[in-house]
BABA-329737 format. One record per residue (C-alpha): chain; x, y, z. Coordinates in steps of 0.001 Angstrom, whole numbers. Each point is the difference from the previous one (the first is absolute). Layout:
// BABA-329737
  chaine        x        y        z
       A        X        Y        Z
...
//
This chain:
// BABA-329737
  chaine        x        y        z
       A    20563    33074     1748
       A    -1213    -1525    -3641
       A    -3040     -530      -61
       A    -2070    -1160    -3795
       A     -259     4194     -746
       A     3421      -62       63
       A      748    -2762    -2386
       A    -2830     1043    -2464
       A     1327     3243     -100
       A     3725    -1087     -973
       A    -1691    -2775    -1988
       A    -1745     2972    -2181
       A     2972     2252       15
       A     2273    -2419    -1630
       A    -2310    -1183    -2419
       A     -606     3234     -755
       A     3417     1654     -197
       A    -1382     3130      984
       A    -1577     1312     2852
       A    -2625     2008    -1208
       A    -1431    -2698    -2450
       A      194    -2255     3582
       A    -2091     2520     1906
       A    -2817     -347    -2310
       A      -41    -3250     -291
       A     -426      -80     3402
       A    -1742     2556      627
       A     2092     2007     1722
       A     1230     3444     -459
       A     4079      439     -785
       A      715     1328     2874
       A    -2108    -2369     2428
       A     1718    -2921    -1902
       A     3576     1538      689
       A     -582      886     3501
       A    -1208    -3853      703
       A     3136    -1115    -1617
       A     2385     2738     1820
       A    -1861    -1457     3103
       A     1005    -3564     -780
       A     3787      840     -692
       A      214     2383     3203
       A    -1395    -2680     2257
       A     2418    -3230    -1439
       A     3111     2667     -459
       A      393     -875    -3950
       A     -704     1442    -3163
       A    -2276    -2108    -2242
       A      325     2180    -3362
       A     2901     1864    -1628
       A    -1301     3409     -280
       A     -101     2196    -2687
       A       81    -2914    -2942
       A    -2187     -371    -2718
       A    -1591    -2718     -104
       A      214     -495     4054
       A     2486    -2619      858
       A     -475    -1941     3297
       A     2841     -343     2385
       A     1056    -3410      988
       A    -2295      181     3220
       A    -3033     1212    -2568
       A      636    -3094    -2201
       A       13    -2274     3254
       A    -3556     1891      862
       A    -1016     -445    -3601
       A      654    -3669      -85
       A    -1679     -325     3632
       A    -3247     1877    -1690
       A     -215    -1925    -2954
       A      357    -3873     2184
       A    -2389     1505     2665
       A    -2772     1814    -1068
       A    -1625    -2705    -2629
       A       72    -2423     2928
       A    -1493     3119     2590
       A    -2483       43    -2950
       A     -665    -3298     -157
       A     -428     -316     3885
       A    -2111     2621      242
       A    -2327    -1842    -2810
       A       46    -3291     2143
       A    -1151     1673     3077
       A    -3007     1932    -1958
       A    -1181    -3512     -905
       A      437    -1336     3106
       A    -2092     3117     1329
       A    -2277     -868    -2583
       A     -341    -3284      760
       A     1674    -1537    -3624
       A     2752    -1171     1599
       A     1842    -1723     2907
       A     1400    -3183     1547
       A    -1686    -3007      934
       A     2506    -2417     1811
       A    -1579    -2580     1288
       A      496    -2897     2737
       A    -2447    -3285      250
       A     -414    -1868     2697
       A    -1479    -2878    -2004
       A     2336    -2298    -2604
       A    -2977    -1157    -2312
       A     -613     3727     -213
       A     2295     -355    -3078
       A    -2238    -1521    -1755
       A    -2206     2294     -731
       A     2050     2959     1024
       A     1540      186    -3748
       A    -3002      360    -2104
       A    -1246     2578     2483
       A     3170     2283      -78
       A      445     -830    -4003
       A    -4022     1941        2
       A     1278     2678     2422
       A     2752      931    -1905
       A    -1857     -221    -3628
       A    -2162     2872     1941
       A     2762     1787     2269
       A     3577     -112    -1951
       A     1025     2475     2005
       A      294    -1652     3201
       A     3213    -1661      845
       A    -1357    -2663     1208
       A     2450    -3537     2065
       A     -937    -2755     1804
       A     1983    -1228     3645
       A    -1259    -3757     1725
       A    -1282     1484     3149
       A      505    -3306     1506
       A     3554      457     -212
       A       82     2987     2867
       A    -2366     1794     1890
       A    -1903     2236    -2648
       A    -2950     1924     2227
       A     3088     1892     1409
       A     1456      636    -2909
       A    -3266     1427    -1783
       A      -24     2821     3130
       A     3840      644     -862
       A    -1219      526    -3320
       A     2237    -3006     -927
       A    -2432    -1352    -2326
       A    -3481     1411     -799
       A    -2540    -2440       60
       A     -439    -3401     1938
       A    -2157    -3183     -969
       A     -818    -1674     2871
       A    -2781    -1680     1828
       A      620      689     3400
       A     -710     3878      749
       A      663     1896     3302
       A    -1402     3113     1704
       A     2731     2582    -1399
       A    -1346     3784     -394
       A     3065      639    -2521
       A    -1182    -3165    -2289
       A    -3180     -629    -1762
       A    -1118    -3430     -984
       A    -1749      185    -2929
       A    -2058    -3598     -853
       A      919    -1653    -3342
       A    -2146    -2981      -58
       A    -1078    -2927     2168
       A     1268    -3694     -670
       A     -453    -3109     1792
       A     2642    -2616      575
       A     -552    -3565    -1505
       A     1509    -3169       53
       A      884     -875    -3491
       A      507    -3759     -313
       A    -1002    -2593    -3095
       A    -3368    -1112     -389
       A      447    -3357      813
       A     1501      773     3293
       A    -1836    -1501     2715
       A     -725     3715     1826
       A    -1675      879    -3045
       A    -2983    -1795      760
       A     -217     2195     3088
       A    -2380     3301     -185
       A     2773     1983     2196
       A     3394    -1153     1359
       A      344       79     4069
       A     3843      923     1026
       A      338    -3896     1303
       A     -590    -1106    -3744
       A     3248     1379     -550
       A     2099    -2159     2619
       A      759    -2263    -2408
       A      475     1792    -2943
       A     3066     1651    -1682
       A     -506     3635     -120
       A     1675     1774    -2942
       A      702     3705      723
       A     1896     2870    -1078
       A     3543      719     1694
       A    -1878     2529     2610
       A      139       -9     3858
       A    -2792    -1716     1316
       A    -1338     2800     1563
       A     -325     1551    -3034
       A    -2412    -2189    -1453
       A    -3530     -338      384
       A     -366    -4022     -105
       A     2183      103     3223
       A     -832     2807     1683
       A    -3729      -95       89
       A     -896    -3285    -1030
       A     2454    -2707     1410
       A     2395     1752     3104
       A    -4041      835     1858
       A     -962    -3259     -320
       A     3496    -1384      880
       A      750    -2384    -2827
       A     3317     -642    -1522
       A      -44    -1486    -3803
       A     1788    -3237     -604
       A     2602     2186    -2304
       A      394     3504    -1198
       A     1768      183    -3550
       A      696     3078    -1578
       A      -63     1558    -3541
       A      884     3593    -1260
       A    -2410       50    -3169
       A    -3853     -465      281
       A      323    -2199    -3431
       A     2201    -2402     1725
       A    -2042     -159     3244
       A    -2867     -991    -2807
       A     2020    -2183    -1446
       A     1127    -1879     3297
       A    -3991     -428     1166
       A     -969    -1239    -3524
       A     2797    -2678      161
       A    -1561    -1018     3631
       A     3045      851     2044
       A    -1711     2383     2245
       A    -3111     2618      739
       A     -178     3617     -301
       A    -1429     2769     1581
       A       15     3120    -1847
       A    -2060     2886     -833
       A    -3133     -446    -2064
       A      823     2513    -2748
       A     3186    -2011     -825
       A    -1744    -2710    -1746
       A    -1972     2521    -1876
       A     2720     1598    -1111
       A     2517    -2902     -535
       A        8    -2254    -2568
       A      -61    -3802     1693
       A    -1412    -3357     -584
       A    -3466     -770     -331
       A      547    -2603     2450
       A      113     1727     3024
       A    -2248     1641     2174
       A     -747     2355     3133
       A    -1400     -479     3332
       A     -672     2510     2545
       A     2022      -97     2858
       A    -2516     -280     2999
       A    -4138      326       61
       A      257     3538     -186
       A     2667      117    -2668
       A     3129     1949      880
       A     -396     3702    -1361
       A     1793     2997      215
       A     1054     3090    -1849
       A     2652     1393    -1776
       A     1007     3855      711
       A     2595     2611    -1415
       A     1493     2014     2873
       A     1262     3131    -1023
       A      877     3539     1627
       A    -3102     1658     1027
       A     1625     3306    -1052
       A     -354    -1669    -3450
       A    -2656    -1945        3
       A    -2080     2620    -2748
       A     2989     -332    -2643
       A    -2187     -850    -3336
       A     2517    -2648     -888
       A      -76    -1688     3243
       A    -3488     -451      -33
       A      -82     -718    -3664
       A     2132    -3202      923
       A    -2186     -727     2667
       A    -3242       89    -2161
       A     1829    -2623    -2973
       A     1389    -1914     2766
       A    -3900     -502     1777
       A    -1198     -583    -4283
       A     2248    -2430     -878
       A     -607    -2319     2947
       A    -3970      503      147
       A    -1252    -3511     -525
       A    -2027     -726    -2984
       A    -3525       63     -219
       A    -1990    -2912      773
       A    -2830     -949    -1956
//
């Protein structure tokens, strides 16, 4: 059976071209080296040197070896250097879902940080809303989840990132703008822009509107956050998104947020991860610029 000996050993020997100058570089004493080899041809039935020529010359089976040990063992080597950093902690991959479409926006600047700090972390990005990601994360499918709905799982942690509160984003002339907080029936009669998401997905339906049982006049939907801006500015419709988008999104002066209900509609953002994992030094170091990035400003 070959196993890396084996191929540094022929490696050294036909560099070499002698088999005592191969036994010290290895270490080894001429005979040791020799009986390894003798070993090796006994157990595959083939000769991998012509004996008794000076230099040695390798057989065609030894130069088949040869060629295997010089393709193999730099990428053995540069395995084995991989898996010391991701012992270490230096290194890794971070494949993550999100279960939230603005989470674009201010995904990129975060990961653009992350990687200035952890380049060697192969690091991709899947729509979680697109399949069912909390599975995948405990198939070790993917590695990290952001999502704002976590469940009682012993084999995923859910690590807080930052609290937000959902809004309604419409322009300042806009008669609900004179209104301290927006009640779901305020919507009735209002277009509702939104992001191509499943109702139950989102926050403005689940927990705001479906409890109090109130349909909006329309629902229209947008795939960028800049056009959803855009459409609310122009007075074609309301918004409800999360307050760190307008922080973070450039928009029009013009428009302004209300909080949906008395009370405001809060909630939190997590990353799920393994629990096995949930120490990893880069893991948490995306965690901690994540929760910095989106810490609101202070207020004087």
């Amino acid at each position: 059976m070959i196993d890396r000996k084996h191929l540094r050993n022929l490696l050294a020997m036909a560099d070499c071209g002698s088999l005592a100058k191969a036994a010290g570089q290895l270490h080894l004493t001429p005979s040791a080296l020799s009986h390894q080899v003798k070993l090796l041809e006994d157990y595959y039935g083939v000769a991998l040197f012509h004996r008794h020529t000076k230099p040695l010359r390798l057989s065609t089976a030894g130069h088949r070896l040869v060629a295997l040990a010089r393709d193999a063992l730099p990428r053995f080597e540069q395995a084995e250097r991989e898996l010391a950093r991701i012992a270490a902690g230096d290194a890794g991959r971070l494949h993550l879902a999100i279960e939230c479409h603005a989470c674009f926006e201010w995904l990129m600047p975060v990961l653009e940080h992350f990687k200035s700090q952890w380049p060697g972390v192969d690091v991709d990005i899947r729509l979680g809303l697109a399949f069912d990601s909390l599975p995948a994360l405990r198939l070790g499918d993917i590695d990290l989840v952001i999502t704002s709905d976590p469940v009682v799982d012993p084999e995923l942690a859910f690590l807080p990132l930052f609290d937000y509160e959902g809004r309604l984003v419409l322009p300042a002339q806009h008669p609900l703008a004179a209104r301290a907080a927006i009640e779901p029936a305020d919507l009735a009669d209002q277009v509702l822009i939104t992001y191509p998401v499943q109702r139950s997905r989102m926050d403005v339906f689940r927990y705001f509107l479906q409890p109090a049982g109130v349909e909006p006049a329309a629902v229209r939907q947008a795939e960028l956050t800049a056009i959803i801006l855009l459409l609310v500015a122009s007075g074609q419709g309301v918004a409800a998104l999360p307050d760190w988008v307008m922080r973070h999104t450039p928009h029009s002066g013009s428009l302004v947020t209300r909080p949906l209900g008395a009370k405001g509609l809060h909630r939190t953002l997590f990353a799920a991860l393994r629990t096995a994992e949930a120490e990893l030094g880069y893991l948490g170091d995306f965690i901690r610029i994540a929760s910095e990035y989106h810490r609101p400003p202070l207020r004087n």
